[in-house]
C-alpha positions as CSV (number, residue, x, y, z in Angstrom):
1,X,0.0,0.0,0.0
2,X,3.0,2.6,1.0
3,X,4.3,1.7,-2.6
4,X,1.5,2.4,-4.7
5,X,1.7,6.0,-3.1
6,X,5.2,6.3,-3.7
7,X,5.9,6.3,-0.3
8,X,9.3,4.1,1.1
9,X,8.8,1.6,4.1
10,X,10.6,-1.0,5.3
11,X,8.9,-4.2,7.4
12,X,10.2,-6.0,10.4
13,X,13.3,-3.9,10.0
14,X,16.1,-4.6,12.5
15,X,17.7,-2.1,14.8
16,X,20.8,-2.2,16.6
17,X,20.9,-1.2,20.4
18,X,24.0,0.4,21.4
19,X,25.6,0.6,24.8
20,X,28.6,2.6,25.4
21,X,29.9,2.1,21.7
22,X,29.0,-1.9,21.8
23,X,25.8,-3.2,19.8
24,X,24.1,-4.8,22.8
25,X,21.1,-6.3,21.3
26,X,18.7,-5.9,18.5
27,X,14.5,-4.3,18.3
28,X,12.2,-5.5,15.1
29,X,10.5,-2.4,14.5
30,X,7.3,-3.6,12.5
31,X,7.7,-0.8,9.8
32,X,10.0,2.6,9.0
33,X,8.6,5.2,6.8
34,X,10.6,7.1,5.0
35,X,13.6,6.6,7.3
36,X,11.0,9.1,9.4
37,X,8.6,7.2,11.3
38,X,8.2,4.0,13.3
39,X,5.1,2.4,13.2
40,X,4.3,-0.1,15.9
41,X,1.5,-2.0,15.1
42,X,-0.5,-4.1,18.3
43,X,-3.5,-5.8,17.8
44,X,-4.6,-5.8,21.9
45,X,-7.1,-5.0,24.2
46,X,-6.0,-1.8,24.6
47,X,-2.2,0.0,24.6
48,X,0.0,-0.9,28.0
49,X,2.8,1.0,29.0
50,X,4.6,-1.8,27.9
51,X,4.2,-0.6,24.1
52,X,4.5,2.6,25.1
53,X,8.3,2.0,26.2
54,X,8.6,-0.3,23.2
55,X,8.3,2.6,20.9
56,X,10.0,4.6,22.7
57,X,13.1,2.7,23.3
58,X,12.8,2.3,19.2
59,X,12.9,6.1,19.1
60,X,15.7,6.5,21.2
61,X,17.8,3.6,19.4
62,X,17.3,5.4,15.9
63,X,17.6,8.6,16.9
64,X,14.2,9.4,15.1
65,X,11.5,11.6,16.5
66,X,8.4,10.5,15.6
67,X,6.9,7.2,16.6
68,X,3.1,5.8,16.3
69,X,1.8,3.2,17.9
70,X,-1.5,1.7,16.1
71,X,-4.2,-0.6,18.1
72,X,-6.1,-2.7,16.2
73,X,-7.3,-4.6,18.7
74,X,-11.4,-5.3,19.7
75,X,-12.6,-4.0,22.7
């Protein structure tokens, strides 16, 4: 769908976690737009603060500013 409107994404994309110069670890973001946004996408009763700090700790790792966390979940 991002294609068809000329717009660039990248699924399940991998991010390094750095500590102190060392890669430490790794996140799975579920998609990067435009090298701009992370979208996390949940499909739960409702957001925790779990996914909240999720997102943000994707933020933080990349240095990217803007981070949106979908719910598709049924209430």
């Amino acid at each position: 769908m991002f294609e068809e409107n000329g717009i660039r994404a990248e699924q399940q994309l991998p991010i390094k976690v750095n500590f102190h110069g060392r890669i430490v670890g790794e996140y799975i973001a579920d998609i990067l737009v435009e090298d701009k946004i992370i979208l996390e996408l949940k499909a739960a009763e409702r957001i925790s603060p779990v996914h909240k700090a999720q997102t943000l700790n994707y933020l933080k790792a990349t240095n990217l500013k803007l981070g949106i966390l979908l719910n598709f979940g049924k209430h």
